[in-house]
C-alpha positions as MATLAB code, in Angstrom:
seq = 'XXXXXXXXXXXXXXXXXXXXXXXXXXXXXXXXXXXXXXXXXXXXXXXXXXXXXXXXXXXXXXXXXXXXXXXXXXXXXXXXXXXXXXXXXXXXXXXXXXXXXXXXXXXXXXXXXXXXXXXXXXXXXXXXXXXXXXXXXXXXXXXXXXXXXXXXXXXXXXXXXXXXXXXXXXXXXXXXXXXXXXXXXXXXXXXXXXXXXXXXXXXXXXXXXXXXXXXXXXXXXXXXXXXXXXXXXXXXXXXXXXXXXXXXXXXXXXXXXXXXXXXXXXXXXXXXXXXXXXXXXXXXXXXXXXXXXXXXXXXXXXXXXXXXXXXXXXXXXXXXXXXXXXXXXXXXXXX';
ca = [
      -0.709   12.337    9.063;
      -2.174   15.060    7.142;
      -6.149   15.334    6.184;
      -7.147   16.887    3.246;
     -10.543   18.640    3.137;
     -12.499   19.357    0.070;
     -15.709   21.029   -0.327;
     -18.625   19.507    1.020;
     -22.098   18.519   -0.610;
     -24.080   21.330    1.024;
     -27.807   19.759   -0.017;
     -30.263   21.030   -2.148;
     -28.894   20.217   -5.664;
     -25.612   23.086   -4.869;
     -22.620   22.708   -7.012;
     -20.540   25.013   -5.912;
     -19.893   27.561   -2.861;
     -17.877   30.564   -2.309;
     -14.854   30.771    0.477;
     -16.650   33.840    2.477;
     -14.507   33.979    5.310;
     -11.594   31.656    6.978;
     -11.507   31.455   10.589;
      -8.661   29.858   10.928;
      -4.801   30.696    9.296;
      -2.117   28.478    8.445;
       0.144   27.593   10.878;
      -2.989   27.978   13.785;
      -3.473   24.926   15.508;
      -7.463   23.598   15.230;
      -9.547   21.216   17.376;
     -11.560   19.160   15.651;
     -15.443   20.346   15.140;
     -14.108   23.834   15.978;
     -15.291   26.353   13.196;
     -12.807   26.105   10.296;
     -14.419   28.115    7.697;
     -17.530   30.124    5.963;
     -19.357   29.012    2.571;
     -21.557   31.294    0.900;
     -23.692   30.042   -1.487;
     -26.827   31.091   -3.014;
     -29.254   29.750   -0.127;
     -27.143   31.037    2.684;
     -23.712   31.784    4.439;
     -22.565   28.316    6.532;
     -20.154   27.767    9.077;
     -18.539   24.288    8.182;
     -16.421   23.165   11.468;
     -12.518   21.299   10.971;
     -13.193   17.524   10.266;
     -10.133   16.874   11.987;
      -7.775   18.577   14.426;
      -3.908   19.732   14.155;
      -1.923   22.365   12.461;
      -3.415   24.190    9.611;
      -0.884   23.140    7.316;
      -2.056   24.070    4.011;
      -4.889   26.859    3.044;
      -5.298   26.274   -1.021;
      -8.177   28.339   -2.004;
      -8.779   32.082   -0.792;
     -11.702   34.159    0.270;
     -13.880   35.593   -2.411;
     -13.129   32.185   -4.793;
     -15.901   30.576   -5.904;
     -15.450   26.330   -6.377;
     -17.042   23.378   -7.116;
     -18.125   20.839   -4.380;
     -14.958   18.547   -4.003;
     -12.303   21.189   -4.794;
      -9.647   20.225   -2.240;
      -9.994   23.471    0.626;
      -7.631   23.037    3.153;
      -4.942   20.662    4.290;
      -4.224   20.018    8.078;
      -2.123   17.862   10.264;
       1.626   18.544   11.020;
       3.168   16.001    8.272;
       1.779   18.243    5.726;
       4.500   19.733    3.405;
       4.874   23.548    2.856;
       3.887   24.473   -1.142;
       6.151   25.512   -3.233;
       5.471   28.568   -5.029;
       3.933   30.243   -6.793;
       0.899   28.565   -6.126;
      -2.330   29.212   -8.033;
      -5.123   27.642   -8.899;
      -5.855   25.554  -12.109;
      -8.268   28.453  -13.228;
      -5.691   31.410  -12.650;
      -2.809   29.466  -14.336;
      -5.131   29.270  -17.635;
      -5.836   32.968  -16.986;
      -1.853   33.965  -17.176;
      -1.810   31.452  -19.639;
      -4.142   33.637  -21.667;
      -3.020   36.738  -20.711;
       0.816   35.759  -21.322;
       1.871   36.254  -17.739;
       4.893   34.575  -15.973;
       3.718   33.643  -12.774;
       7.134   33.806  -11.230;
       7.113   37.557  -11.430;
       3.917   37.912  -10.166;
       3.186   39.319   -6.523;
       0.984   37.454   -4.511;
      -1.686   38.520   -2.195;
      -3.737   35.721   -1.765;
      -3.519   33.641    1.631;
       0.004   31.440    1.741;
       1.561   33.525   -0.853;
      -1.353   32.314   -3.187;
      -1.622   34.393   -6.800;
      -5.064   35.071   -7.657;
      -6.764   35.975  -10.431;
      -6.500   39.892   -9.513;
      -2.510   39.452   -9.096;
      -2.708   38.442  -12.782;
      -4.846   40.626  -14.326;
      -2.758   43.415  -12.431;
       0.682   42.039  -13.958;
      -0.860   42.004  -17.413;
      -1.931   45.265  -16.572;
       1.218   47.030  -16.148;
       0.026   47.505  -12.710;
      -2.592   49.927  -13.866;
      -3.895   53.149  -11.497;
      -7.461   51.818   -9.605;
      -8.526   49.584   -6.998;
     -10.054   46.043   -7.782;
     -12.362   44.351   -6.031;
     -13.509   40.809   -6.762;
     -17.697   40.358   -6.518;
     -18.322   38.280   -3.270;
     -20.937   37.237   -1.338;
     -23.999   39.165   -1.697;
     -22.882   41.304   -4.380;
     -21.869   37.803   -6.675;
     -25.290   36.605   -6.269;
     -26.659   40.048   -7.012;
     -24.366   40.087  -10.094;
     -25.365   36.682  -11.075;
     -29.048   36.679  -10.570;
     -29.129   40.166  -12.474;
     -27.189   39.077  -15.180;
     -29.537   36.069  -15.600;
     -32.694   38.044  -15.811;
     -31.170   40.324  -18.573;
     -30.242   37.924  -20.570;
     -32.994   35.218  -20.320;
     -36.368   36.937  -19.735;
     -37.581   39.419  -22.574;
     -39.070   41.839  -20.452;
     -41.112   44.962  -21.029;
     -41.799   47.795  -18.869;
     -45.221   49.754  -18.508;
     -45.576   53.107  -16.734;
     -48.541   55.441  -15.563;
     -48.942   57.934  -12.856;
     -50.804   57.810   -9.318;
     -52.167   60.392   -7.647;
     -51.303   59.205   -3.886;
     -52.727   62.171   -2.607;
     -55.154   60.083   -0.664;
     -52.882   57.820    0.811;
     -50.798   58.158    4.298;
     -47.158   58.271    2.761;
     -46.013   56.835    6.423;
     -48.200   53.358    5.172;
     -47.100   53.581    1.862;
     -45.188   50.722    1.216;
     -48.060   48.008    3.376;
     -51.148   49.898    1.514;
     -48.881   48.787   -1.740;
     -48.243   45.419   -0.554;
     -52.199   44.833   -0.068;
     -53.130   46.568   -3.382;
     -50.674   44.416   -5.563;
     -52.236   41.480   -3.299;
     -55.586   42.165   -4.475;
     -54.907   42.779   -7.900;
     -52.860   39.585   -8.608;
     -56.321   37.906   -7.865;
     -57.908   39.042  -10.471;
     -54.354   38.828  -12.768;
     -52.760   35.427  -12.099;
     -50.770   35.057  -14.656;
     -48.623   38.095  -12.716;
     -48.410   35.686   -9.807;
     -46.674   32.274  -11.607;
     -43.512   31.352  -12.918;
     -42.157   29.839  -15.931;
     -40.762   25.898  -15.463;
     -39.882   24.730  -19.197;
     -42.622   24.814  -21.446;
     -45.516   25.691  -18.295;
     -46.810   28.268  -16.587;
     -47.295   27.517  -12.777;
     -50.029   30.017  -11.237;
     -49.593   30.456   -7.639;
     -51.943   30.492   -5.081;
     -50.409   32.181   -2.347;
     -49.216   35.976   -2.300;
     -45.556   36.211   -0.792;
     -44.472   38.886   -2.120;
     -40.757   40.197   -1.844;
     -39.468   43.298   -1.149;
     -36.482   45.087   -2.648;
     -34.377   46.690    0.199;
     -31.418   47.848    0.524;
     -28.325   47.158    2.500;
     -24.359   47.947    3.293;
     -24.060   44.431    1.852;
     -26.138   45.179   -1.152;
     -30.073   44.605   -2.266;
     -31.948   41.654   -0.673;
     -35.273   40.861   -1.374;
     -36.681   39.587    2.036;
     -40.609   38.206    1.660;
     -43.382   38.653    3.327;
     -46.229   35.802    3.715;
     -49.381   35.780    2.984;
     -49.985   39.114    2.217;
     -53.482   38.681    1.332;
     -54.423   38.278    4.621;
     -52.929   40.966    6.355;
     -54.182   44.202    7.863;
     -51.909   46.878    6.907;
     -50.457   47.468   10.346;
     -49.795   43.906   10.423;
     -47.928   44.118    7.478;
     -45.915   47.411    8.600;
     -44.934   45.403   11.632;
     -43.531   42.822    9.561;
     -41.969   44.736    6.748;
     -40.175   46.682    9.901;
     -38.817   43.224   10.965;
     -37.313   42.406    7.727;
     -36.106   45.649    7.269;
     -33.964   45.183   10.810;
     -33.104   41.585    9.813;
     -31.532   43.005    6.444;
     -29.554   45.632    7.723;
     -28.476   43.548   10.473;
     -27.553   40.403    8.278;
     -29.596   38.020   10.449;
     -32.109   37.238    7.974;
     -32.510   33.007    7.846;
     -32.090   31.728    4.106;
     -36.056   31.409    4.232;
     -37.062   34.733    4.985;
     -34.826   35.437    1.188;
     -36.896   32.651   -0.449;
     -39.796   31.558   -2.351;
     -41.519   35.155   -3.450;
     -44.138   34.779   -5.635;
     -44.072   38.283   -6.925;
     -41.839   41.267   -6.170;
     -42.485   45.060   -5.060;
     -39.898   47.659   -5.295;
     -39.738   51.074   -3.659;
     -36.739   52.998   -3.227;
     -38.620   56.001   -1.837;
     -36.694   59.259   -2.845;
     -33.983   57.831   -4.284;
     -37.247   56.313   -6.579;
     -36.311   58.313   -9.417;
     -39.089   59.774  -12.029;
     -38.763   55.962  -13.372;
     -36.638   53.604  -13.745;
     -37.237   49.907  -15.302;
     -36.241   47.056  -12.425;
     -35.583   43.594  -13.504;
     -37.818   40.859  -13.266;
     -36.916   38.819  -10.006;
     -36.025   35.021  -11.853;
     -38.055   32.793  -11.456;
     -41.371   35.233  -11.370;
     -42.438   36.419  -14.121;
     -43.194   40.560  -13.212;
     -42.273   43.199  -10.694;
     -44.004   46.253   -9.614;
     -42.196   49.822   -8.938;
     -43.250   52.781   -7.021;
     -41.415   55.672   -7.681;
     -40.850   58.494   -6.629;
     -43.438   60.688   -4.732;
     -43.810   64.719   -5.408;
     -45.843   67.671   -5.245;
     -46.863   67.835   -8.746;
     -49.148   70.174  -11.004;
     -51.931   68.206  -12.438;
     -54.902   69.027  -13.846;
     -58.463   68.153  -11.929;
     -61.783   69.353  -13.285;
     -60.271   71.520  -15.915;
     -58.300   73.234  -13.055;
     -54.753   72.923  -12.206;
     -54.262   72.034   -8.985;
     -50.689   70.599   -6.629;
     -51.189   66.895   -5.575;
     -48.882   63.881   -4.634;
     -47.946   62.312   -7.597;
     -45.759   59.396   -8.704;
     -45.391   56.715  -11.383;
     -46.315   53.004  -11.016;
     -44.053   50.570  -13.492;
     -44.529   47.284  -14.197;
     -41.841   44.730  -15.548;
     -43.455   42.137  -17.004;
     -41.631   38.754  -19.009;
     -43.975   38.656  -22.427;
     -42.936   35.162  -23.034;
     -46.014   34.212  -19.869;
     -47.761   38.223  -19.972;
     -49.879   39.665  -22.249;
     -48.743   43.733  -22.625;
     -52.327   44.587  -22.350;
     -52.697   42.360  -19.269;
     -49.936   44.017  -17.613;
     -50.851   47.354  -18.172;
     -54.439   46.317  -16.965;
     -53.067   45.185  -13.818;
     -50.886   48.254  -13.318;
     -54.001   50.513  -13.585;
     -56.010   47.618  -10.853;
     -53.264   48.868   -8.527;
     -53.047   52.349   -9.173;
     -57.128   52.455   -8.602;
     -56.621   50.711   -5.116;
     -54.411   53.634   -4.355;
     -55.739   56.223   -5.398;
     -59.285   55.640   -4.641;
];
């Protein structure tokens, strides 16, 4: 008798998942509890094991597909019948649908001779020159959560220079952690978040930190930064850093930031503008650090220089606030 297996309720109010990886391939034969497949949503990447055993009969949606909870996955048991194709989903049948392409003369690449929605926007293309590459995994949520800041938070962006001539360059990132610390004390409405029609003001500091990976930009966080030494805080930004790279970060360590630093050392740029990280309501960025010409006592003289942004939503900050914190910070380091 075959089983059919949809998509599970994961917890924690998800709707929907994306088919990261499948373990297993039709035709395999699977125990049951023995790892069947991987779900990425936007918490974390799960392993969800076979709820029963048998031959993997049917595999109906393919990696890189994002669906609903109860969207029918995967059939197994040997009494399953083969599909007959082409078989496609409801979604990529509207999109030929739209795009005026047969699916009969389109050439499948998806798992089980499944048409996706690439196969179809390459037949409407003519099969035009370039690779495609459907978002996935870290790069959908990246996409996603990007897309949502641009579009719902009116953000501004305020710039001034720092003379981190002062500072030891090997600390930089900690000493910034600890000055943006102290300075959301005295600016709380940088530390909060916008739920409907209030402001909630935070009283912790976890502040998240923009790094990058091979799998894209996660912002791992670091607790309670406000009481931290600054080798302390090294140590643990060192951690995260090794966790990110490595992918073994837990779904906590990616959560609940109150506020969010970015630094992408030389690659910093002069400036650039980041994006508010949804749900806060600001983000600071240290760019990049030079040798610069600047004038001290009427006297020009070489120091290390670099600009301090802030990205602020205006809907919960003040311009003048923001720039008032901005220049907090840049006194901590360069003092």
């Amino acid at each position: 008798m075959a089983y059919e297996f949809t998509l599970p309720d994961l917890g924690e109010g998800l709707t929907e998942g994306e088919i990261a990886r499948w373990l297993v391939a039709e035709g395999d034969e699977i125990a049951e509890d023995q790892p069947l497949l991987e779900i990425t949503t936007d918490k974390a990447t799960v392993e969800i094991p076979s709820p029963a055993g048998g031959k993997v009969a049917q595999i109906l949606v393919g990696e890189g597909e994002v669906v609903p909870v109860g969207t029918l996955l995967v059939v197994i048991g040997a009494d399953a019948a083969p599909r007959a194709a082409p078989q496609a989903t409801p979604a990529v049948r509207q999109l030929a649908k739209e795009l005026g392409v047969d699916l009969g003369g389109v050439r499948a690449t998806g798992p089980g001779s499944r048409i996706t929605e690439a196969d179809v926007r390459a037949a409407s293309a003519g099969g035009a020159d370039g690779r495609r590459e459907r978002l996935r995994g870290v790069r959908r949520q990246i996409a996603e959560h990007l897309a949502r800041a641009h579009h719902e938070i009116p953000a501004v962006t305020y710039v001034e220079e720092c003379d981190f001539s002062n500072l030891d360059l090997g600390l930089l990132l900690p000493t910034v952690l600890r000055a943006t610390a102290a300075a959301l004390r005295e600016f709380p409405e940088l530390n909060a978040r916008l739920e409907g029609d209030e402001i909630v003001y935070l009283d912790r500091y976890d502040l998240g930190v923009a790094m990058q990976t091979d799998e894209g930009l996660l912002v791992p966080v670091v607790r309670g930064v406000d009481t931290r030494s600054i080798e302390e805080l090294r140590a643990e930004l060192e951690r995260l850093a090794d966790g990110a790279r490595a992918g073994a970060l837990a779904p906590e360590e990616l959560r609940g930031s109150t506020f969010t630093v970015t630094s992408a050392g030389k690659l910093g740029g002069l400036v650039v503008t980041p994006l508010v990280n949804h749900p806060e309501v600001a983000i600071l960025g240290v760019h990049r650090i030079a040798p610069r010409p600047v004038v001290r006592d009427d006297e020009i003289v070489v120091r290390q220089m670099g600009n301090v942004s802030v990205t602020f939503d205006h809907r919960v900050v003040d311009g003048a606030r923001a720039a008032a914190f901005a220049l907090d910070v840049i006194a901590r380091l360069s003092s």
